[in-house]
N, C-alpha and C positions, 0 to 999 in steps of 0.2 A: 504494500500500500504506500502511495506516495506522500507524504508530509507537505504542511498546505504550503513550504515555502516554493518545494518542487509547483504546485501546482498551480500559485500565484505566475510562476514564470511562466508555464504553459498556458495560461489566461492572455498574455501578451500575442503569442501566438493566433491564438483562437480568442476573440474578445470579444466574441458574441455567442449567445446560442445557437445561432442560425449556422456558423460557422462550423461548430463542435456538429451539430446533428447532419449536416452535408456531409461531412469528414464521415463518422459512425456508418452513417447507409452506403455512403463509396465502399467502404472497407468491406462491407460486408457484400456488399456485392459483388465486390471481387475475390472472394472468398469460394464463391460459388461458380467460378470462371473455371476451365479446365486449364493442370497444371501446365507447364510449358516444357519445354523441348532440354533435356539435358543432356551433353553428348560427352563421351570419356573419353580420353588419348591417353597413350601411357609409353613412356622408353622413345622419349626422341630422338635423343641423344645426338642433339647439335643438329638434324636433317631438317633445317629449315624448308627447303623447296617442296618434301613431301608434304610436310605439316601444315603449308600455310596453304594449300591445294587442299586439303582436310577440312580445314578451316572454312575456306572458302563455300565449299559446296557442301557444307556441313554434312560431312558422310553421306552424302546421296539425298538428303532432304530440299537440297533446294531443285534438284532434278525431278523430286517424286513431287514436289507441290507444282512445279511446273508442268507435267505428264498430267496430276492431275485435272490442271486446267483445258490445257491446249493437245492432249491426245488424238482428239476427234476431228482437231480443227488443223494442226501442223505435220509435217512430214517429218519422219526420226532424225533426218539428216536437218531440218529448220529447227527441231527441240532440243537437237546438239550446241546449234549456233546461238540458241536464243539462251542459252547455259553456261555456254561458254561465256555470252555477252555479261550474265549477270555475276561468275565467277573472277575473270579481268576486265570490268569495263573498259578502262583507257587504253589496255590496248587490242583489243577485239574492234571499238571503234573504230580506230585511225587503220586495223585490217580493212577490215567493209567499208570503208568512206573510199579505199583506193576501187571500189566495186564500182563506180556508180560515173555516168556520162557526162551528166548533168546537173546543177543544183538544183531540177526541178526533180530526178528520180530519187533523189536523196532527202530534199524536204519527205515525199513521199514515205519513205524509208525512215526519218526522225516520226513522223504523225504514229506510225502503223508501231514502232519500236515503243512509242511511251506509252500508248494506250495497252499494251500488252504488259507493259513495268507495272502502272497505274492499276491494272484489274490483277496481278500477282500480288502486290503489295497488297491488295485490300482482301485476295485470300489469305495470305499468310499472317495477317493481321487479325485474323479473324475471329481470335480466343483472346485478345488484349483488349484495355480499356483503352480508348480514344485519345486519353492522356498519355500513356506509355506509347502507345503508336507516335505521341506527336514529337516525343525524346528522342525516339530514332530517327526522325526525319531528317532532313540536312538543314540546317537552320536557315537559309539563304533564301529554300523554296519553300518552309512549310505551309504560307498562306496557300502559295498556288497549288501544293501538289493535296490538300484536304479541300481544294474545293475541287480537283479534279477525282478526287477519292468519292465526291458525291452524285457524282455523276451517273455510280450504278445504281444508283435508286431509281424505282419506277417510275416514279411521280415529277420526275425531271426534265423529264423528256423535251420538255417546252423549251429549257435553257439550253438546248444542243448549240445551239452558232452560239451565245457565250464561252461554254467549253471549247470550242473548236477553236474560237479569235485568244484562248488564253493559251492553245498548244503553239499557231503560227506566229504567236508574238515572239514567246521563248525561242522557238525555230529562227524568227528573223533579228532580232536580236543576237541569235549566235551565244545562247544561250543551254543549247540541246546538249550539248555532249555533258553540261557541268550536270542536268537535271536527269539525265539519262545513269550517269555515275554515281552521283549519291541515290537514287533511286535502288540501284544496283547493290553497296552497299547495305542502304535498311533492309533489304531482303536477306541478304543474308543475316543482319541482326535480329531479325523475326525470326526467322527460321527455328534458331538456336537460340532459346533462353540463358543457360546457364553453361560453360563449359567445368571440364575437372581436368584437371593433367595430374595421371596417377602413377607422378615419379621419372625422374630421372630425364631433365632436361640438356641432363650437360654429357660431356666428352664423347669419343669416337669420332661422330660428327662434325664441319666445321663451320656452323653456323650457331653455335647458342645462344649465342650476343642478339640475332636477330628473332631467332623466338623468342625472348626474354622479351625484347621490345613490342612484340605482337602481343603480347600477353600483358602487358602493362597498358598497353591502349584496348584492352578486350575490355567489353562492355558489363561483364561479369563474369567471374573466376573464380576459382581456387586450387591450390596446389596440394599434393600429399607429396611430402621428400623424400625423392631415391636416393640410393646410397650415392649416387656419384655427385646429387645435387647436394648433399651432407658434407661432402668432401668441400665442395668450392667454398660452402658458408663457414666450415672451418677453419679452411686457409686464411678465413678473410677474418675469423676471431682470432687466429694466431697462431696458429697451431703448423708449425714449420711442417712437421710428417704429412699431415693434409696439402702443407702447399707442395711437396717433393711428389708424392704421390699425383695430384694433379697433372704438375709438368712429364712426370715421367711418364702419361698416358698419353698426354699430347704430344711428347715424341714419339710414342711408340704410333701414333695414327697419323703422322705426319702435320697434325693441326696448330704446330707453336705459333704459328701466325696468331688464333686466335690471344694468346700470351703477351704475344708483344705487338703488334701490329693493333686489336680491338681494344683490351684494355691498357696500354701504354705501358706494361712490365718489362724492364732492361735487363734482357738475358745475356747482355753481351760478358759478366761476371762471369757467369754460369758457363760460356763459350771457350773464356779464356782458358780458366779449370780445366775443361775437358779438353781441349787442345795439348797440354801440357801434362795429361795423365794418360790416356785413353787415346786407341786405335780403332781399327775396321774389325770388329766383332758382329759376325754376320744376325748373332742370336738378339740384336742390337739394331738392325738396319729398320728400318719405318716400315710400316704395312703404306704402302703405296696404288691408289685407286689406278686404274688400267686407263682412268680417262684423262690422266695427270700424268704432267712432264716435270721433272727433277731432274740437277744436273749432279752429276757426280759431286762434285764438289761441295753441293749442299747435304745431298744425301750422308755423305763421310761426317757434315759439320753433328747433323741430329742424331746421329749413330752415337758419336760421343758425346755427345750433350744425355745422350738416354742413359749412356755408362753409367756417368757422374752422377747423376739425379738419383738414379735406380742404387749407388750404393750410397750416397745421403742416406734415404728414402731408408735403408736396412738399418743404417747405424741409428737414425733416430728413433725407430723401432724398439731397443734393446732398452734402454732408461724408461722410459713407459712400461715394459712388459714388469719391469725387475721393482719399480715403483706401486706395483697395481697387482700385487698378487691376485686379486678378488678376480681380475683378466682370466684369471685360467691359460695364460697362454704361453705360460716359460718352455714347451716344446717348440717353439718358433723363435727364442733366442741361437737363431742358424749361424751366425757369422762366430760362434764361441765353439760352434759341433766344427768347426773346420780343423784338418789336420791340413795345414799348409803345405807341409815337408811331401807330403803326400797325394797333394791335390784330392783328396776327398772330403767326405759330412757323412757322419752315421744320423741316421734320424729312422723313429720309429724301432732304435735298435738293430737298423741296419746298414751298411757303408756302399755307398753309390761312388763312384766315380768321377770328380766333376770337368765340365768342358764350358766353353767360351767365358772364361771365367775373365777377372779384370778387379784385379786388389791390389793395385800398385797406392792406392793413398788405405790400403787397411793395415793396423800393425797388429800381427798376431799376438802380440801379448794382451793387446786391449783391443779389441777388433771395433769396438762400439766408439769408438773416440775421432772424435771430427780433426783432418787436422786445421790448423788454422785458418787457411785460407777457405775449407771451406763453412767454417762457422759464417766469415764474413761472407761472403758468398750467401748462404742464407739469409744473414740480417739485412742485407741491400735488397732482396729479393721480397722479402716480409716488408719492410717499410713502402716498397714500390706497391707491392696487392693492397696493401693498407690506405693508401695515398690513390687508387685508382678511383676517380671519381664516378665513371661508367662503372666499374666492376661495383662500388659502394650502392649506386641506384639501386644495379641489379638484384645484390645479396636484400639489403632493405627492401625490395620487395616482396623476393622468395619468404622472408620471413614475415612479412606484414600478412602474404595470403597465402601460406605454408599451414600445414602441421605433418606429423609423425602419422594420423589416420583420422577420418573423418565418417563422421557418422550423416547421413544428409540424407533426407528423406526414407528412411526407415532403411538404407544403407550401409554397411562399414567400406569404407573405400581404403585400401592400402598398397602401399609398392608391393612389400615386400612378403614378413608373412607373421604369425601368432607363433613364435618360440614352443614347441611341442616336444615332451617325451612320448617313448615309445609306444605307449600306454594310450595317447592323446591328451594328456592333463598339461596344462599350462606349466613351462620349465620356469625355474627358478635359478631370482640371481640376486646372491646377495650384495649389498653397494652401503658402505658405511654403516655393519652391523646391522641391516633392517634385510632382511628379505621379499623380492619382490616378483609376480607374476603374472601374465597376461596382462588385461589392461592398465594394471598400477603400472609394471613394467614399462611401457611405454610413456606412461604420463613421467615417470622418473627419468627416463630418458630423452623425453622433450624440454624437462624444464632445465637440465643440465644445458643441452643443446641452445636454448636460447638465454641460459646465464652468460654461457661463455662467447656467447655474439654481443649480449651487453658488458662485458668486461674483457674487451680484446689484452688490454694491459696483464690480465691474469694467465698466464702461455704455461705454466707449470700446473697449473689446480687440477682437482679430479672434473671439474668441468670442462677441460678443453681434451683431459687424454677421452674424458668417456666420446668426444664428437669423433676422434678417432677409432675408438673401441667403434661405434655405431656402422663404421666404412666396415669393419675385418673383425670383430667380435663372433664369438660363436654364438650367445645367445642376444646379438643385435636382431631388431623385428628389419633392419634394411638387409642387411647380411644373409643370416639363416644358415650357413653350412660352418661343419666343425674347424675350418682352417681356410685361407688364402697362403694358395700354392704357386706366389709371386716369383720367387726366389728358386723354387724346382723348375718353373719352367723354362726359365732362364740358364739353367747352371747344369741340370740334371737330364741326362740322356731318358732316363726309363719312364716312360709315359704314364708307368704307376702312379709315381710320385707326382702328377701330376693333377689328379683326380683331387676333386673336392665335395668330400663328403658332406650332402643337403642335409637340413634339419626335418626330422620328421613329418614335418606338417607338409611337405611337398611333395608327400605321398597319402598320408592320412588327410590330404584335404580332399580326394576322393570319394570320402567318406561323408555320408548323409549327417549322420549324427554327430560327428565331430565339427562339421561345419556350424552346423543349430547352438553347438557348447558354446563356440565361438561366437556367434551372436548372442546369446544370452549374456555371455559375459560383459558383451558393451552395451547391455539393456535395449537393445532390439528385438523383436518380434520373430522369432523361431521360422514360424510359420509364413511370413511375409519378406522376410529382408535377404538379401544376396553378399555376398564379399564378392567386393569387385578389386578384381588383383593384378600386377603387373609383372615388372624387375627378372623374370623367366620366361625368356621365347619360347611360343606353343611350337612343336614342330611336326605343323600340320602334315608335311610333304611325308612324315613317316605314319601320319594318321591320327596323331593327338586332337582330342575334342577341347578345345577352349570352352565348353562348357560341364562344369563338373558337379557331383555329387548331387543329381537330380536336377541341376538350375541352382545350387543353392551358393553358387558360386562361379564367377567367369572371369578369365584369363585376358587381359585385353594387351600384353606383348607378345606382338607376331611376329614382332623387327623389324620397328621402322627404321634401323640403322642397318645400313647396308653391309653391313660386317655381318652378319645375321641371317641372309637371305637367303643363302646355297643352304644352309641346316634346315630354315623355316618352312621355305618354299613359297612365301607368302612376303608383303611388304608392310605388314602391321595391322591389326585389330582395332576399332576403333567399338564402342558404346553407343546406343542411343535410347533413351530413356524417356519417351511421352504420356501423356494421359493413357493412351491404349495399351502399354506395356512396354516392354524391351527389345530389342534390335541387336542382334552382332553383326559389323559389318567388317570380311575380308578384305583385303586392300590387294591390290596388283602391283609392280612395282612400276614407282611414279619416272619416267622418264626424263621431261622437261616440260615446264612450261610451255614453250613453242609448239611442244607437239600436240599440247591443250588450244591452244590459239587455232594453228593449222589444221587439226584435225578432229578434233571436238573431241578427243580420246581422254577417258575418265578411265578412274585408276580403282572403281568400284568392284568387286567380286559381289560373291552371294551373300545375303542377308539371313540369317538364321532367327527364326524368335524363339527369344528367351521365356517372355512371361505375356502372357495378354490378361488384362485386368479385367474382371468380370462385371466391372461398371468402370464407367471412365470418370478417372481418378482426377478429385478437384486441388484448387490450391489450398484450401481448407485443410486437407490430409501430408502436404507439407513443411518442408520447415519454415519457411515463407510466408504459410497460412499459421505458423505458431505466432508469428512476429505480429502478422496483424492483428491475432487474437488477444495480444499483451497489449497493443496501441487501442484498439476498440476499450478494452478493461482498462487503463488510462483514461479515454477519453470518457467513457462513461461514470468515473470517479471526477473527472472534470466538471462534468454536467452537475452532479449532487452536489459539487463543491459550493460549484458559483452560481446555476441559474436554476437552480429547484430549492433554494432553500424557502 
């Protein structure tokens, strides 16, 4: 209940009754609207050109509301063009404008192009209030394009030559292409109510800088953090192993650009280092895309740059492990199992052989010991992430519309996965004498996580090692497998030791009833709610269902990172989630834009459904409809307050 001082100030707001009870009946009648369109993406990992093609044509929705309309009336090859138009307007336009003889067949061509936006838009608008419709509109046009929105009423007919002299004015004016574009636009904002990106925006890929920016101008969002996006908000709390680990990913994918080039980090330190220690170690060379040209020269430079990074990256490992017993992870103090003299590592109580090895800055007697250069090396490296003004945006976002898992509309949405023994009972882990499991677990782990974002200066506390622990933990909910077999695959010929053993739950999620635990434990509905999961490629091509344990859980990384495709067979899973139920949508692998301009080619496969709701489901029944029900119960304490006494 609000205290009268609260409600004195909301009196300023609302200073009349008439006001409060317009508010009340709006609220409530959009209560009773049908929810809107929610769509999941999950494991970007940097593939901007696919993602924002996703994006665009909101997993095939803006195609199926266009089918819807114009099936009967356009040829497949005009509903490609007129999809394509509304996916890249600016430059599908300036295609088709080179179509045209005349400016008289191309006026023709603006008429017949907007009146087809104009009656799309007023389908796909079709479950919003008037108001919300008029947010998305482009601010520039929205008198003329709601008076051209009333057009399709019956009873108007009369005013047809005023609608027509408000289309050829815009036309002569030279004003069609701006009104054709944000039209364009709002459709797609219709489309899609709500997005979720469920984990792991960053590396592989080398775009992340630009999905991070798509996402910050998305009209509404939310994030769940992958382990890789844990790593970057690491780096950028302090935690030097997060930022070694980082670079040493973006060497091994070739994407340092992103490093120094997008967010302005001076690797030339890091360059020198490795110049001066480190050689052509093949087990070292970049994973290089077949459509990319590299000259030797560079190629040799990131070979060693990965050397240096990758044994940083080990040494700082080792004072954490030996700090944090509670880790469990003193079997991964690797650089101590070395017999130099030898060239091998017993591990697991066994002696492997080692090859492409590269220890000229390790000294066996203390193998964990930086030497000086590259401590500094570090520190320049750490003040540069710190000081990056674009990288600062970015992180402060992921955390502003971030969390560890999300419960949203009768939902659990997660990267990765619920920490499970054998048994299926939530594993335990104890953190400063308290023992913790399933969802405390993670609340322990988030609030860790964002301490140590709010106290960068603190770089030694159990807050910044746990954001580590969260990367390479075994019982992290990002992680899930008993070990990161970094350093094996690097050093060690036998493919055994390569293997990383998954946490239970990535086989017991299978399982009906184990899934149900799982939701009850984050007070969800058994019977009604789904885990929607990511951070594991389904590998459809060998016949994996990304839909599991009845429905009661779905897999939505297929691999949108091209590193991923030859295993998946597929180019990523995408969610959609409307008043009617669920949607899996397959993805093809996204070529290039041009060949979407050129050729009207969409990157859609089959649509699977998940759930179809046995009555269609209003905003009332979400978390949306919770909010309004807290404003209404507000405003109606309002009412008692001030105008019914």
């Amino acid at each position: 209940m609000l205290n009268t001082k609260h409600l004195d100030l909301l009196a300023q707001i609302y200073d009349s009754e008439e006001k409060v009870v317009t508010e009340i009946i709006n609220l409530e009648a959009i209560l009773n609207l049908p929810k809107g369109t929610e769509h999941f993406v999950s494991d970007l990992h940097g593939e901007y050109q696919a993602f924002q093609h996703v994006l665009r044509n909101g997993s095939g929705k803006v195609k199926e509301k266009i089918e819807d309309i114009y099936k009967k009336v356009l040829t497949e090859k005009e509903i490609k063009e007129f999809a394509t138009l509304v996916y890249y307007p600016e430059e599908k336009i300036q295609l088709l404008k080179n179509n045209f003889d005349n400016d008289r067949e191309l006026h023709q061509w603006y008429t017949v192009i907007i009146e087809r936006m104009i009656k799309l838009i007023s389908y796909a608008s079709s479950k919003y209030t008037r108001s919300k419709l008029r947010k998305a509109l482009p601010n520039q046009f929205v008198y003329i394009i709601e008076e051209l929105l009333y057009k399709t009423d019956e009873f108007t007919n009369f005013k047809e030559p005023y609608y027509s002299k408000i289309v050829q004015q815009i036309i002569s004016l030279g004003q069609a292409d701006k009104l054709i574009i944000g039209l364009a636009y709002t459709t797609q904002r219709l489309v899609v109510d709500h997005l979720h990106v469920v984990g792991d925006i960053y590396d592989r890929g080398p775009e992340p800088d630009k999905i991070m920016e798509a996402l910050i101008n998305y009209h509404s969002v939310d994030i769940q953090w992958g382990n890789h996006d844990v790593l970057w908000i690491g780096a950028f709390a302090g935690s030097k192993v997060c930022l070694a680990n980082i670079i040493r990913i973006c060497a091994r994918y070739n994407n340092l650009d992103i490093i120094e080039d997008v967010y302005g980090i001076n690797l030339r330190p890091l360059l020198n280092l490795a110049e001066k220690y480190y050689g052509d170690i093949p087990a070292f060379r970049p994973k290089i895309q077949s459509d990319l040209k590299i000259s030797e020269e560079e190629q040799l430079q990131i070979t060693k740059i990965h050397q240096a990074i990758a044994m940083i990256q080990f040494k700082l490992e080792s004072p954490i492990i030996k700090r944090r017993p509670n880790f469990n992870m003193s079997e991964r103090l690797l650089l101590e199992k070395i017999d130099f003299d030898k060239n091998e590592i017993k591990i697991h109580g066994k002696t492997y052989p080692l090859e492409n090895t590269c220890f000229a800055t390790v000294n066996p007697e203390q193998p964990d010991q930086l030497l000086e250069e590259e401590e500094q090396v570090m520190d320049k490296l750490l003040f540069s992430v710190q000081h990056s003004e674009k990288l600062a945006r970015h992180m402060n976002f992921l955390m502003k519309k971030g969390s560890l898992y999300l419960k949203y509309n009768g939902n659990l949405l997660i990267h990765g996965c619920i920490p499970l023994d054998e048994e299926g009972n939530m594993e335990k882990m104890v953190i400063e004498n308290k023992t913790y499991a399933g969802r405390e677990l993670l609340d322990v782990f988030e609030h860790y996580l964002r301490y140590s974002f709010a106290h960068p200066e603190e770089t030694d506390d159990l807050a910044t090692d746990m954001v580590w622990y969260l990367w390479t933990g075994e019982y992290s909910s990002l992680f899930g497998k008993r070990e990161m077999t970094t350093f094996e695959r690097y050093f060690i010929k036998d493919k055994a030791t390569h293997k990383e053993k998954k946490n239970p739950y990535y086989y017991l999620r299978e399982n009906d009833e184990v899934c149900r635990n799982i939701l009850t434990e984050f007070d969800l509905n058994p019977d009604q709610g789904h885990i929607i999961n990511g951070h594991t490629p389904v590998k459809e091509i060998e016949g994996e269902n990304p839909i599991k344990a009845n429905g009661k859980i779905i897999v939505i990384d297929g691999g949108f990172s091209k590193a991923y495709h030859s295993t998946t067979g597929i180019a990523g899973y995408t969610l959609l989630y409307n008043s009617y139920g669920m949607q899996l949508v397959a993805h093809k692998h996204f070529n290039s834009k041009e060949d979407v301009l050129q050729n009207g080619t969409d990157v859609l496969s089959v649509k699977r459904l998940v759930d179809k709701e046995l009555e269609r489901k209003k905003v009332l029944e979400t978390n949306v409809g919770e909010e309004l029900l807290q404003e209404i119960s507000i405003l109606n304490s309002l009412m008692e307050y001030r105008y019914m006494k």
